[in-house]
C-alpha positions in Angstrom: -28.3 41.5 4.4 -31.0 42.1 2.2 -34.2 40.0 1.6 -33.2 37.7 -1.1 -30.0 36.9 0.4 -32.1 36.3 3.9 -35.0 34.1 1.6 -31.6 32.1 0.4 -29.8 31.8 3.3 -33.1 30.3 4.8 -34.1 27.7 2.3 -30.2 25.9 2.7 -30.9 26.1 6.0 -34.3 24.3 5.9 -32.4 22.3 3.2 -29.8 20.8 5.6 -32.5 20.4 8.3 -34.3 18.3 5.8 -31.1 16.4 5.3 -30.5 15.6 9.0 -33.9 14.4 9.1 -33.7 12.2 6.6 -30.7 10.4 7.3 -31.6 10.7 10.9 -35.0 8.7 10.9 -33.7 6.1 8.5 -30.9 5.3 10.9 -33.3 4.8 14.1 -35.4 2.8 11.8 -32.7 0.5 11.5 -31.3 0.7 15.1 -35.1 -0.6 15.7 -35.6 -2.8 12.9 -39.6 -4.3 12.3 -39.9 -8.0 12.9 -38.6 -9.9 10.3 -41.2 -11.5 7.6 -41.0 -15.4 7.4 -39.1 -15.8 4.3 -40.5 -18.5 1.4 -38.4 -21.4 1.0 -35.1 -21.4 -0.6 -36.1 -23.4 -3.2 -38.7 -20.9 -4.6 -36.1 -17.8 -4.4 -33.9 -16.4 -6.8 -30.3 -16.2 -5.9 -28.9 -13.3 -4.6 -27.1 -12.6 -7.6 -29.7 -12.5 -10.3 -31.9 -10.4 -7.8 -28.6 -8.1 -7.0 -29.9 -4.8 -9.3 -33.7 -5.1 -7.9 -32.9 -5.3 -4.4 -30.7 -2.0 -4.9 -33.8 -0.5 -6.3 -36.2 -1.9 -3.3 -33.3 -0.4 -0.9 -33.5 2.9 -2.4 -36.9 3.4 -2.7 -36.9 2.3 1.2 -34.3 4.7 2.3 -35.6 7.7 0.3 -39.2 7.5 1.3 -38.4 6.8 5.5 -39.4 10.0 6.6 -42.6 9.2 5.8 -42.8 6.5 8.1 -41.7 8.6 11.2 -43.7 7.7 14.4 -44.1 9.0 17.2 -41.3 6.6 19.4 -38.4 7.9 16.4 -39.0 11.0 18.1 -36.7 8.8 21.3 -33.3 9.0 18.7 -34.4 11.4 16.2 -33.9 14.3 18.5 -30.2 13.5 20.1 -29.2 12.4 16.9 -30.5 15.8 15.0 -29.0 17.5 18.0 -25.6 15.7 17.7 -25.0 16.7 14.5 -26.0 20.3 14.7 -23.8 20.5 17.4 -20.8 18.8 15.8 -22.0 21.5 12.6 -21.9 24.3 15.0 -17.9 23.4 16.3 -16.3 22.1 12.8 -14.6 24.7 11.7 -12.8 25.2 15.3 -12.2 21.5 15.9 -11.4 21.4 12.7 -8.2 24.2 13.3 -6.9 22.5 15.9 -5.4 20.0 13.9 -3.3 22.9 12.3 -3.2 25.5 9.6 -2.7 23.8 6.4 -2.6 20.7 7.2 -1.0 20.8 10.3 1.3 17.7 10.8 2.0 16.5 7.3 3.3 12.8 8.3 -0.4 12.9 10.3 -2.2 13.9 7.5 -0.4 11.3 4.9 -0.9 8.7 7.3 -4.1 9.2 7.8 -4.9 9.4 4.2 -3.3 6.0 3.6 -5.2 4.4 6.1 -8.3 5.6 4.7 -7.8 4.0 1.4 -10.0 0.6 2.2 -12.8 2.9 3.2 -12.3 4.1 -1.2 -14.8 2.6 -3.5 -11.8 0.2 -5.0 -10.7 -0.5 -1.2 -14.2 -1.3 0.0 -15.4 -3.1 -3.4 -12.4 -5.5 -3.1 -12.8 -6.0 0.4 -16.2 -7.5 -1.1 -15.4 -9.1 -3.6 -12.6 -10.8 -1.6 -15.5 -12.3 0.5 -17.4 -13.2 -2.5 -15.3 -15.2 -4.6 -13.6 -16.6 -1.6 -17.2 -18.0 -0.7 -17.4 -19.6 -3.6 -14.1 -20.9 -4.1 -14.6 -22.5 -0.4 -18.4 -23.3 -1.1 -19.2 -20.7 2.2 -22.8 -19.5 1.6 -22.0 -17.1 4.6 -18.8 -15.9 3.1 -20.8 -15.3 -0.2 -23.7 -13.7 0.7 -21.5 -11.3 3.1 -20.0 -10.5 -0.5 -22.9 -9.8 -2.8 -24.9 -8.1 0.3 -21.6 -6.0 1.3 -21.8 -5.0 -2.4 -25.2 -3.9 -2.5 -24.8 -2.1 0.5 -21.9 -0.3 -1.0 -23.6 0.5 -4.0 -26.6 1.9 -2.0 -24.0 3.7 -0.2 -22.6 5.6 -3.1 -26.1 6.4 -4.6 -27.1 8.2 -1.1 -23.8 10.1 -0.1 -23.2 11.0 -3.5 -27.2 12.8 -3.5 -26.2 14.1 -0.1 -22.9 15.7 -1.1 -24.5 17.4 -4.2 -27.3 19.0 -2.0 -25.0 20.2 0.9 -22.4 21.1 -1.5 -20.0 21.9 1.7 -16.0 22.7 1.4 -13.5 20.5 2.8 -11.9 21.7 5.5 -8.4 22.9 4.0 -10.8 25.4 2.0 -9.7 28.7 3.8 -13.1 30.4 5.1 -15.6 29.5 2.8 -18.4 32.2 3.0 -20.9 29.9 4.0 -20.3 26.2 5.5 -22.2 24.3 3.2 -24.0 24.8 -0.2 -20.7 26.5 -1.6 -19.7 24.3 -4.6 -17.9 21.5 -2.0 -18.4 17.6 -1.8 -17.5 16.9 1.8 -21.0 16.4 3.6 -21.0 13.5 4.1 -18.0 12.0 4.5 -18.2 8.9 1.4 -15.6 7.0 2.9 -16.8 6.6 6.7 -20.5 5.6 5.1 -18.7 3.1 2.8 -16.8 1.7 5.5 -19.8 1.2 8.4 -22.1 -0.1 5.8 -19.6 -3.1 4.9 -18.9 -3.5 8.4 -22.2 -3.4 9.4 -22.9 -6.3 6.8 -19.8 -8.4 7.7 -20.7 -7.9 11.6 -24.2 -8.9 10.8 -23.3 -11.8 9.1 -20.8 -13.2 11.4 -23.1 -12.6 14.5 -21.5 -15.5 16.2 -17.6 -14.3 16.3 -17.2 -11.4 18.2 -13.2 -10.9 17.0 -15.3 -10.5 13.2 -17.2 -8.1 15.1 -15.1 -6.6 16.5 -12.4 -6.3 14.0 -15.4 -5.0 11.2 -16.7 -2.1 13.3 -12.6 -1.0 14.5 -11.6 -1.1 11.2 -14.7 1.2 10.2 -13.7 3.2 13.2 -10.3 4.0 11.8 -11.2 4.9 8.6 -14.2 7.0 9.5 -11.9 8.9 12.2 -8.7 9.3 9.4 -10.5 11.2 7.2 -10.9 13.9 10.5 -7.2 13.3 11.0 -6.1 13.9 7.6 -8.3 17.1 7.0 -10.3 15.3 4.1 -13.6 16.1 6.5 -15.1 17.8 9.1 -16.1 16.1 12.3 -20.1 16.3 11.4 -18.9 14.7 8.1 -17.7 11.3 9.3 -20.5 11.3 12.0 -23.1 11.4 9.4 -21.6 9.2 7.4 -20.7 7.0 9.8 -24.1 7.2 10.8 -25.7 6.3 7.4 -23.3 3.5 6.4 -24.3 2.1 9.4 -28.1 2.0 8.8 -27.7 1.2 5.0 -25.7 -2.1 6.4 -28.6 -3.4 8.8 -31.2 -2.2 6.3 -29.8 -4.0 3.2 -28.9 -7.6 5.6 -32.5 -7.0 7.3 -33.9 -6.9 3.8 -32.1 -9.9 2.2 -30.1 -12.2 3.9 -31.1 -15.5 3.6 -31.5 -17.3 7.4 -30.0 -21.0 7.1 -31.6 -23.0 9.9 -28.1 -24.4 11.8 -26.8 -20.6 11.9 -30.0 -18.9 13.2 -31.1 -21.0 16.0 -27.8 -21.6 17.7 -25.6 -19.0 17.5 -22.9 -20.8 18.7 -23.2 -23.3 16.0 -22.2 -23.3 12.2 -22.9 -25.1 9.0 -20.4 -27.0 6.9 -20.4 -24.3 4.6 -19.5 -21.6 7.1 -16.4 -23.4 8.6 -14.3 -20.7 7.8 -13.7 -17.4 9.2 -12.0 -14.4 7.9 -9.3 -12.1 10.0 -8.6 -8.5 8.5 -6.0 -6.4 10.0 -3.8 -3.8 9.1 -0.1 -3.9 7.4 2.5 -1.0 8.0 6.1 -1.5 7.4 8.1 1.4 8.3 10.9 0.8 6.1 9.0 1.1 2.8 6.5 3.1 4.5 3.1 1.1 2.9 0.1 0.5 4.3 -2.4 -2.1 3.5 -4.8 -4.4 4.8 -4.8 -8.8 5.3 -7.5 -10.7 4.9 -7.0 -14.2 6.1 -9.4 -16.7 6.1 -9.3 -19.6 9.4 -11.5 -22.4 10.5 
C-alpha cells in the first residue's frame, strides 16, 4: 500500500470516527435531556403547524452542532456506545453471512422486507398523518400534536440519515466483497428505515407517557422493523443499531423541544383531558392465504 492510498484510507477512517461521534453524543444528550424551559402561555404561541418548517430548522441546527456541547459526564455513554458500534462494524460482514449466501432463505428475506415497509418514508409519513388528521377530526390535541411532531421528527430524520449515508457511502450487504466496508459508492450506513421507525415511536411513546400498551406497542413495532431490515439483508447489524440509535434521539429531541405541556396530562399521569379520551392500537395484519402484510391502527377510549 503506498502513501496516498494509506493518507486515504486514514481520512475515511477519521471520517466514520467523526460520524460515530456525532450521532453518539447527540443520542446521550437526549437520553439525559436539560431541564425543560417554562414554556409562555398558549395563548402567546403559534400553533404547531404554522411553526412546523422553523422548528425543523431549530432541530437541525441542534443536532448538527452537539458535539460541540460534549462534557465531560457524555464521556459515561459516549464510550460504550462508540465501542458498540465499532464492534458491531468489526463483525458485520460475518454476522451478516450467516443469514446465507445470496439471500439465504428467500421467504425470510421477502417477509422481512414486507414487514419493513411502515418503517418507508410513505409507511412512516402515513402512520403520521393517520394521527394527525384523526386528532383533529376527534378534536384530540394529544393525537394531533403526536402527528405534526411525529412528522417533524421524520423529516429531521431523513435530512440526517440521508447526510450520513452520503458520507459513509457503505454497500449493502448482498454486495459480494466490496473492497472497503464503507465509502465505496453504497447507501446502507445508516439504516433510513430503523431511524424513521424509533423516531416516530419515540414521539408516539413520549406522547402517550401514561399508556404503557402505546408504549409498548410504539417501541416493538420499531423493534421489528429496525431488526427486518438485518433479516432481509437490506443492512448490516451496525446499520440498524445506528439508526435505531438516532431515530431514537431525533424523537426525544424534537418532543423535548416542542410539545406543548397541557396542565391535566402533566401533573397526573394517570389522568387525561377531554381531548385526549382516545387512544390508538397499531398492530400488525398477515393473512397467509393472500399472503399481505399491513398494519391497523385503531383508535379506543
Amino acid at each position: 500500500m503506498n502513501r496516498t492510498d494509506l493518507l486515504v484510507r486514514l481520512c475515511r477512517v477519521m471520517s466514520l470516527l467523526t460520524l460515530i461521534v456525532l450521532f453518539s453524543n447527540f443520542v446521550n444528550a437526549q437520553i439525559h435531556p436539560p431541564e425543560p424551559q417554562p414554556s409562555p402561555s398558549p395563548q402567546a404561541t403559534p400553533s404547531l403547524e404554522k411553526q412546523f418548517l422553523r422548528n425543523i430548522l431549530h432541530d437541525q441546527v441542534g443536532i448538527w452542532t452537539s458535539p460541540l456541547r460534549v462534557s465531560g459526564d457524555d464521556a459515561k455513554l459516549l464510550a460504550p456506545m462508540g465501542l458498540a458500534t465499532a464492534a458491531l462494524i468489526a463483525t458485520d460482514r460475518r454476522t451478516a453471512n450467516e443469514l446465507g449466501e445470496h439471500g439465504g432463505n428467500l421467504r425470510r428475506v421477502k417477509i422481512s422486507l414486507q414487514l419493513s415497509r411502515p418503517g418507508g418514508a410513505y409507511g412512516s409519513a402515513g402512520i403520521a398523518g393517520t394521527f394527525y388528521l384523526l386528532g383533529i377530526m376527534k378534536h384530540d390535541s394529544r393525537a394531533r400534536e403526536t402527528g405534526i411532531l411525529g412528522g417533524e421528527a421524520l423529516i429531521d430524520a431523513a435530512m440526517v440519515s440521508s447526510v450520513l449515508k452520503q458520507a459513509s457511502q457503505r454497500p449493502r450487504p448482498l454486495v459480494p466483497d466490496p473492497n472497503d466496508d464503507f465509502f465505496d459508492g453504497g447507501h446502507s450506513f445508516p439504516s433510513g428505515h430503523a431511524t424513521n421507525a424509533w423516531a416516530l415511536a419515540t414521539v408516539v411513546a413520549s406522547e402517550y407517557h401514561d399508556r404503557k400498551a402505546v408504549q409498548m406497542t410504539a417501541y416493538a413495532l420499531a423493534s421489528a422493523i429496525s431488526l427486518s431490515r438485518y433479516t432481509g439483508r437490506a443492512h448490516f447489524l451496525s446499520d440498524v443499531f445506528v439508526g435505531s440509535a438516532i431515530g431514537y434521539g431525533i424523537g426525544r429531541y424534537v418532543y423535548k423541544q416542542h410539545h406543548v405541556p397541557e396542565t391535566s396530562t402533566e401533573t397526573d399521569p394517570g389522568t387525561t383531558s377531554r381531548n385526549t379520551k382516545w387512544v390508538p392500537s397499531v398492530a400488525p395484519l398477515y393473512a397467509r392465504m393472500n399472503r399481505t402484510y399491513g398494519l391497523a391502527v385503531a383508535w379506543r377510549k
